[in-house]
C-alpha positions in Angstrom: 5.2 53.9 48.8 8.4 56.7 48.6 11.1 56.2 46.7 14.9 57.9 48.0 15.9 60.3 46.0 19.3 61.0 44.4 22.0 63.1 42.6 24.3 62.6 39.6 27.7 63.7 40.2 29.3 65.9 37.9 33.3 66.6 39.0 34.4 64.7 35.9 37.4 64.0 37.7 37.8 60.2 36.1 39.1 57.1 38.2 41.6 55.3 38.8 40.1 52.4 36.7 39.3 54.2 32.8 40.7 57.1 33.3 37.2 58.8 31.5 36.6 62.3 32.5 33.5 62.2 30.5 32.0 58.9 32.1 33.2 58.1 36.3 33.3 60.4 38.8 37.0 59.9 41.0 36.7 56.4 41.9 39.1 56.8 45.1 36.7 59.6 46.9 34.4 56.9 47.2 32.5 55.6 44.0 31.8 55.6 40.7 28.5 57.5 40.1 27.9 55.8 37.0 28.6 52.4 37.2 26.5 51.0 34.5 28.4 53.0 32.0 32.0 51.7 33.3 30.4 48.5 33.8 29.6 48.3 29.6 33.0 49.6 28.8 34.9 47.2 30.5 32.4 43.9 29.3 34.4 44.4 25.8 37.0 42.0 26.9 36.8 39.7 29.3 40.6 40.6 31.2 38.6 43.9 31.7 35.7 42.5 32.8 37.4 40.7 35.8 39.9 43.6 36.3 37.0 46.0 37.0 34.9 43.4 39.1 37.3 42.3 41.2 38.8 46.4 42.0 34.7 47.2 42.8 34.4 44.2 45.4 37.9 45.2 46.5 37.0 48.9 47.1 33.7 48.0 48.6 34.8 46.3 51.4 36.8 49.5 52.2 33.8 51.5 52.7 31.6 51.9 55.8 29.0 49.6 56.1 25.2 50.7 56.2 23.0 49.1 58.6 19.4 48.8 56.7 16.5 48.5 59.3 13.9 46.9 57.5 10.8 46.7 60.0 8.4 43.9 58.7 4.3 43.7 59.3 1.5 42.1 56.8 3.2 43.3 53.5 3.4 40.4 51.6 2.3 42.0 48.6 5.4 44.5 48.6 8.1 42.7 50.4 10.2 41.3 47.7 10.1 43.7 45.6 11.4 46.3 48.3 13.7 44.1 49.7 15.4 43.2 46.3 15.7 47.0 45.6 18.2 47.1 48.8 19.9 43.8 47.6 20.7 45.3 44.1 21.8 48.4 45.2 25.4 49.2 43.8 26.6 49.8 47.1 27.3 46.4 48.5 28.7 46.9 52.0 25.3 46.8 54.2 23.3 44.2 56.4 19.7 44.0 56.5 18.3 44.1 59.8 14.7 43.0 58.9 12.7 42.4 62.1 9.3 40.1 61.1 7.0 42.4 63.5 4.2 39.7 64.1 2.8 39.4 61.0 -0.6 37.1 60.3 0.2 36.8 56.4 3.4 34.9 54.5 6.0 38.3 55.3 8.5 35.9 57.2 8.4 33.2 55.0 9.0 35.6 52.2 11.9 37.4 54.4 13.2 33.9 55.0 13.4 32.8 51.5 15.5 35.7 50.2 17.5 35.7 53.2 19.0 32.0 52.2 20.3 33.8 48.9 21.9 36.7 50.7 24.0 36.3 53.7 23.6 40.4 54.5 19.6 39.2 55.6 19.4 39.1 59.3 16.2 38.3 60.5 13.9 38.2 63.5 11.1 37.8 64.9 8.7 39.3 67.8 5.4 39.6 68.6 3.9 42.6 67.1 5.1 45.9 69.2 4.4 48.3 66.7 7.1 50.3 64.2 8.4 52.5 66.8 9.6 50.0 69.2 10.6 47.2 66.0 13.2 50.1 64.9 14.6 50.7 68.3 15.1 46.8 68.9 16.8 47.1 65.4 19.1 49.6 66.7 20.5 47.5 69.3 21.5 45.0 66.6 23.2 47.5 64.2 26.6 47.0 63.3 27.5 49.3 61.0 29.0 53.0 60.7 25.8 54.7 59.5 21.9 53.6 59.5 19.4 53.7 57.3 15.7 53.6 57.8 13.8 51.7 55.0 9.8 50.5 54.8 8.9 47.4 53.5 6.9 49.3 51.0 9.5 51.2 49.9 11.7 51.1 46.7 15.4 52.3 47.0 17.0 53.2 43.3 20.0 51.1 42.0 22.5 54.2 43.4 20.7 55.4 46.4 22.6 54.7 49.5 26.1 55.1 47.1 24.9 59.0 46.6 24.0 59.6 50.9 27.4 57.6 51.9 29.3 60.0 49.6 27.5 62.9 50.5 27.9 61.9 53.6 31.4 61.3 53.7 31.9 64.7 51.8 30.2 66.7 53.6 31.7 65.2 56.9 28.2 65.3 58.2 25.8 62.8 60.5 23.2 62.8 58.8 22.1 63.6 55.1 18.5 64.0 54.5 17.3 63.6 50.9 14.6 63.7 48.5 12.3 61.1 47.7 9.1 60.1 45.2 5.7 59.4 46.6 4.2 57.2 44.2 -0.3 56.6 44.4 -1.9 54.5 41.7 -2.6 58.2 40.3 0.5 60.0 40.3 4.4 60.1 41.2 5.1 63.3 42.6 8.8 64.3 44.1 9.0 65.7 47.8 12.6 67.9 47.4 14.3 69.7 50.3 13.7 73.1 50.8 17.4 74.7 50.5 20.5 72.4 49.3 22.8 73.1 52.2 25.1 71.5 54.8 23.7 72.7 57.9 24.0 73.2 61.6 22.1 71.7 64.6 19.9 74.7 65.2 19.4 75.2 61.5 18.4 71.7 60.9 16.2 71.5 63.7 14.2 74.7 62.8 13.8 73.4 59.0 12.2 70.1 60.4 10.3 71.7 63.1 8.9 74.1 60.5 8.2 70.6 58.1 10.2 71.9 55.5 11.4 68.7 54.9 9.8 64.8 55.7 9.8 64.3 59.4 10.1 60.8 58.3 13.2 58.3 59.1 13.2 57.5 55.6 15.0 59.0 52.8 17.9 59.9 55.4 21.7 58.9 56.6 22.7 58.8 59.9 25.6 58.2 61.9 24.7 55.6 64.2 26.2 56.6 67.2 24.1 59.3 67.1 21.0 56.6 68.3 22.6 55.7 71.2 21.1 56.8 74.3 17.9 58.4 72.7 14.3 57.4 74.4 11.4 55.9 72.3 8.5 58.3 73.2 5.4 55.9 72.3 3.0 58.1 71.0 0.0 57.1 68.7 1.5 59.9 65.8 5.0 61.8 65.1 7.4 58.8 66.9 9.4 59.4 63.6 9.2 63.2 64.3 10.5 62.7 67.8 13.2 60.1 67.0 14.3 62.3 64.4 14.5 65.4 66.3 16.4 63.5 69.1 19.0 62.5 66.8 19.8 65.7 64.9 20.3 67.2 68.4 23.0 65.0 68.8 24.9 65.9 65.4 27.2 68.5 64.5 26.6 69.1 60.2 23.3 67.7 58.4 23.6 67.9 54.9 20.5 68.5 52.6 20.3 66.9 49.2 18.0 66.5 46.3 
């Protein structure tokens, strides 16, 4: 199970909507890192309250949509939990692309459950083909600006796509490859980038190629367009590695984060 990684911003340049240097990050760039703490300030009165919900939905739908893939097999145990993490997330404007990859246990009824509550739930179904290929037929159903790979084991904190979109956006890069947690019933231990850096092409591909970094999809922004075009090499190991390797050859800037 990983966990994405993330930042706290710290430009203390206030928004446009409490004006608190010491609490939001500028709101108009493209979010406010720490939301929770707006969100308390604002519950005092209820004028505020609306004021401040209705500017966040307004803003949201502003921002580029994500497209979450979300490949599905015999997780049962995990699924909700996973999936909710990506419904909670502060950063609204996504679609779930969760592709039900043959599984033998309850995983579609689960996906089809939460999927009633949450109109950004897209699901399908196929007979099992395997991750590799269930994230390509994802691709061809993406609609969004960027992509975002995420296992149905995997836990995504409350700010964790808001943090890659800006960085993304700031960095005018096409992808951003973060840090993550890799949790074991023993131990949490965090997997950081080697060098904080915006990068380019040949840079990027020497750090992954080296494994300085997770040659996993996950944990990582892309552009979308940059998936068009690129070939599914089915191999038994590394179709991440590949996949990955394809896309970043395509880009112009990667930015690394922790």
């Amino acid at each position: 199970m990983h966990v994405m990684g993330y930042l706290f911003c710290a430009c203390r340049q206030g928004c446009d909507i409490c004006n608190d240097v010491d609490l939001c990050c500028n709101f108009n760039i493209v979010y406010i890192i720490e939301y929770n703490i707006c969100w308390v300030k604002f519950k005092r009165t209820k004028t505020g309250n609306r004021i401040f919900k209705n500017k966040i939905e307004e803003m949201m739908k502003q921002m580029p949509k994500i497209s979450v893939i979300f490949p599905v097999y015999n997780v049962a145990e995990y699924l909700e939990q996973s999936l909710r993490s990506i419904l909670e997330q502060a950063y609204k404007n996504i679609e779930i692309i969760a592709i039900n990859d043959g599984s033998t246990d309850n995983s579609l009824a689960i996906l089809e459950t939460i999927a009633q509550q949450d109109t950004r739930i897209k699901v399908y179904s196929q007979n099992n083909q395997g991750v590799a290929k269930t994230r390509m037929n994802a691709l061809v159903k993406c609609t969004g600006e960027y992509v975002c790979f995420v296992d149905s084991d995997d836990i995504i904190p409350y700010d964790g796509f808001t943090v890659l979109v800006h960085r993304i956006v700031a960095d005018n890069a096409d992808i951003v490859i973060g840090a993550y947690i890799e949790k074991t019933n023993a131990k949490e231990v965090t997997k950081e980038v080697a060098k904080v850096a915006i990068m380019d092409v040949e840079s990027s591909l020497d750090i992954v190629l080296k494994q300085e970094v997770s040659n996993a999809l996950w944990a990582k922004l892309f552009r979308l367009q940059l998936f068009k075009h690129v070939e599914l090499v089915e191999y038994k190991v590394g179709e991440d590695r590949i996949l990955l390797i394809q896309a970043i050859s395509k880009s112009t800037r990667v930015s690394f984060i922790n």
